[in-house]
C-alpha positions in Angstrom: 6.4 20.5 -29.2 7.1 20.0 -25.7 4.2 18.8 -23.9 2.0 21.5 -21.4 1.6 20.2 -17.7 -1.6 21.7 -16.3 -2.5 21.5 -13.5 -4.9 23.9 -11.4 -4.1 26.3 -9.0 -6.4 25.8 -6.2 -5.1 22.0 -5.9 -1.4 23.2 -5.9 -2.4 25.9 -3.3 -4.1 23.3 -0.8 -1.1 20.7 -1.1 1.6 23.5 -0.3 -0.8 24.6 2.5 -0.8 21.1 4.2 3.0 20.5 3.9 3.3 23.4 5.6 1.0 22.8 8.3 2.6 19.2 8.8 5.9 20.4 8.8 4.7 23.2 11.8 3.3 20.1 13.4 6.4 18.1 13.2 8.8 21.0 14.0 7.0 21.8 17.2 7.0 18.7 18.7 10.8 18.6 18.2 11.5 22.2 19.4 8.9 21.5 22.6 10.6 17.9 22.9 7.7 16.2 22.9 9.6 12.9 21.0 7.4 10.0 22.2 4.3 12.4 20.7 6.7 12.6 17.4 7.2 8.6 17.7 4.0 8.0 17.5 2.2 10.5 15.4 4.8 11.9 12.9 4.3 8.8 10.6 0.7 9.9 10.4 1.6 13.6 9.4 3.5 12.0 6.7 0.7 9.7 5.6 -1.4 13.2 5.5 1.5 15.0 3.5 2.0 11.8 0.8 -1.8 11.5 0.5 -2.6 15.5 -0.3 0.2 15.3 -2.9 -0.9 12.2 -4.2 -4.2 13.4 -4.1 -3.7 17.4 -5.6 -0.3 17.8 -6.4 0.7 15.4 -8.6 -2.4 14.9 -10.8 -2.0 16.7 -13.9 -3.0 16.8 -17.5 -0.5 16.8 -19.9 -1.2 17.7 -23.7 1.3 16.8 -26.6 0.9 16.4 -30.1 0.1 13.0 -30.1 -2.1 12.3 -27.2 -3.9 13.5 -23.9 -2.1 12.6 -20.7 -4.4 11.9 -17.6 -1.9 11.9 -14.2 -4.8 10.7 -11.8 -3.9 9.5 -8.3 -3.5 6.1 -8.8 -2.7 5.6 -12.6 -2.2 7.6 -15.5 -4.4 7.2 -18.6 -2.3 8.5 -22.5 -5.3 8.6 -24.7 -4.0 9.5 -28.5 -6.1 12.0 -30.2 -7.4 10.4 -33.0 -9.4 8.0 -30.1 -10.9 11.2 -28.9 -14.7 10.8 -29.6 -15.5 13.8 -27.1 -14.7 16.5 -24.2 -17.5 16.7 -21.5 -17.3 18.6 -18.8 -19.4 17.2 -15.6 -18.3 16.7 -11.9 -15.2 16.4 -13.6 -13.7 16.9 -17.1 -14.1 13.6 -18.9 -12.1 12.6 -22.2 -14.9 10.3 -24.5 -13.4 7.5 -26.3 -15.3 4.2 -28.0 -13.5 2.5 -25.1 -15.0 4.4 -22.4 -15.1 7.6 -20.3 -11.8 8.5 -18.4 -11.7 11.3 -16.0 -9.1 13.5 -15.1 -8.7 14.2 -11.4 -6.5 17.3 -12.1 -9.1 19.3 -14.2 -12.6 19.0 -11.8 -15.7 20.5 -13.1 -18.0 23.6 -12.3 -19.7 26.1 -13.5 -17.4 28.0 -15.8 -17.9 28.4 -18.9 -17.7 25.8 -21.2 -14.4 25.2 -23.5 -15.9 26.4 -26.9 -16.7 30.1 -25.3 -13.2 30.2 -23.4 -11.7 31.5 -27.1 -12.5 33.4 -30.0 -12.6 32.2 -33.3 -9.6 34.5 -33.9 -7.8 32.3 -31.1 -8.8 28.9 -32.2 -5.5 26.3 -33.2 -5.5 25.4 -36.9 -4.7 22.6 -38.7 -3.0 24.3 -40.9 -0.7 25.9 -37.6 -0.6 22.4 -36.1 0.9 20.7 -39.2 3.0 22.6 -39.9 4.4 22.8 -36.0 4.5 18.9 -36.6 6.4 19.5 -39.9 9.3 21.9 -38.8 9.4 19.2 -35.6 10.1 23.1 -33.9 9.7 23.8 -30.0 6.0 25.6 -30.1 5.6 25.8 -25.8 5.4 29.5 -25.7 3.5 30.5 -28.9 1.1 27.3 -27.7 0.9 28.6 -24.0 0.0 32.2 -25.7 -2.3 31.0 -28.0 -4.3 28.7 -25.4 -3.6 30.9 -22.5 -1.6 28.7 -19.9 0.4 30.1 -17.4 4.0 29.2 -18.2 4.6 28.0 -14.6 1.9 24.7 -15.2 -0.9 26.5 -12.5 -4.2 26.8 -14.5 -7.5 27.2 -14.0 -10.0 23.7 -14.5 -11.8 26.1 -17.1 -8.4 26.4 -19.0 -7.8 23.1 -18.9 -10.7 22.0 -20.2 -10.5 24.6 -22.9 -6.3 23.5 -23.5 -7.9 19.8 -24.2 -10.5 21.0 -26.1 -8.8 22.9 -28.8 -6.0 20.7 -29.1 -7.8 17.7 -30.2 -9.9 20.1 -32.6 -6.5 20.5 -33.8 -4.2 17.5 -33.2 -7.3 15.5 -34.2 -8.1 16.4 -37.0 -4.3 16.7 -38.3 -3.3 12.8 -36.7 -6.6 11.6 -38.4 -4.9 12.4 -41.9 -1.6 11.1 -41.4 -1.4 8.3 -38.6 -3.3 4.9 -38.0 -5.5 4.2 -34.7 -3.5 3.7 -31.9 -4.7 2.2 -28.8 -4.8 3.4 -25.1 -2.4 2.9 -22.8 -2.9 3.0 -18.9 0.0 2.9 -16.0 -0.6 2.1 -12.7 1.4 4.8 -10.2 2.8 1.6 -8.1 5.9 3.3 -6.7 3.5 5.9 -5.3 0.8 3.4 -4.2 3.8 1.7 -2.5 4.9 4.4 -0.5 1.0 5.2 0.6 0.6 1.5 1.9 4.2 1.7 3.7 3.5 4.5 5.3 0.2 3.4 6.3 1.0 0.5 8.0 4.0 2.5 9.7 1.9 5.1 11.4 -1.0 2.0 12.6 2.3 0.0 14.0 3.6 3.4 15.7 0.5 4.5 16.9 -0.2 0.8 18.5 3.3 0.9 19.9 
């Protein structure tokens, strides 16, 4: 199965908002001529428009059938579902493991209701619906979207998400305990991004000072 990207649909909202304010910014001071202005504060509208996406438009959570994907802002955390010890759902929703607690910015908390109310029994994945996905080695997006109702497009709400990550480690859990070994955690630091965010820091200080 290809792998659902959630993320929710306040955070994408806000990060579109911002670009488009910076670019208003940015495009004014060109039409109005103000350049020296542009000089010396357009480095900073970019820091603002790297930092919001960094900070709510590229977190995401991304479910497969072999693991949990954390995209956080400054690394990403693939925890394999047979390390899953529990789902909590706090100031923000936190994946359990015997390792530790890792959070996922993308899917923040509230008071919605909790993951095991989201679906009906009716609605809930089966093992016997997951092997057998696994088995065929068939592309399950839509029936899995329908079934844990995503919107195809990726914009969800943090109560879906927590229910999405939820019911697929019921399911992927319980199916990868039977038929694969332990496998360990991996995390990536987002350097490249981290990068850019420090460049254009230290740009927009120099042009600022200039």
């Amino acid at each position: 199965m290809q792998p659902l990207v959630l993320r929710t649909k306040s955070s994408l909202g806000l990060c579109v908002a911002i670009w488009i304010m910076v670019a208003i910014g940015l495009v004014s001071m060109a039409v109005q001529g103000y350049w020296t202005a542009m000089l010396h504060y357009g480095p900073l509208f970019l820091v603002a428009a790297w930092g919001v996406w960094m900070l709510f438009g590229a977190p995401a959570v991304r479910i497969d059938d072999d693991a949990v994907t954390l995209d956080n802002v400054g690394r990403s955390v693939r925890i394999p579902w047979n390390a899953v010890v529990d789902v909590e759902a706090g100031i923000s929703l936190s994946v359990v493991t015997a390792a530790g607690r890792f959070s996922a910015w993308a899917a923040p908390g509230g008071n919605g209701a909790p993951p095991t109310a989201v679906l009906g029994a009716e609605q809930q994945l089966s093992m016997g619906n997951i092997a057998a996905w696994q088995i065929a080695g068939a592309d399950n997006r839509q029936q899995m979207d329908a079934i844990l109702g995503i919107d195809p497009s990726g914009r969800s709400t943090a109560s879906t998400i927590r229910t999405a990550i939820q019911q697929a480690w019921r399911a992927y859990g319980a199916v990868n305990a039977l038929i694969a070994e332990p496998s360990g955690i991996s995390i990536t630091w987002h350097r490249k991004r981290l990068a850019v965010l420090g460049l254009l820091v230290v740009l927009a200080v120099v042009c600022i000072a200039v």
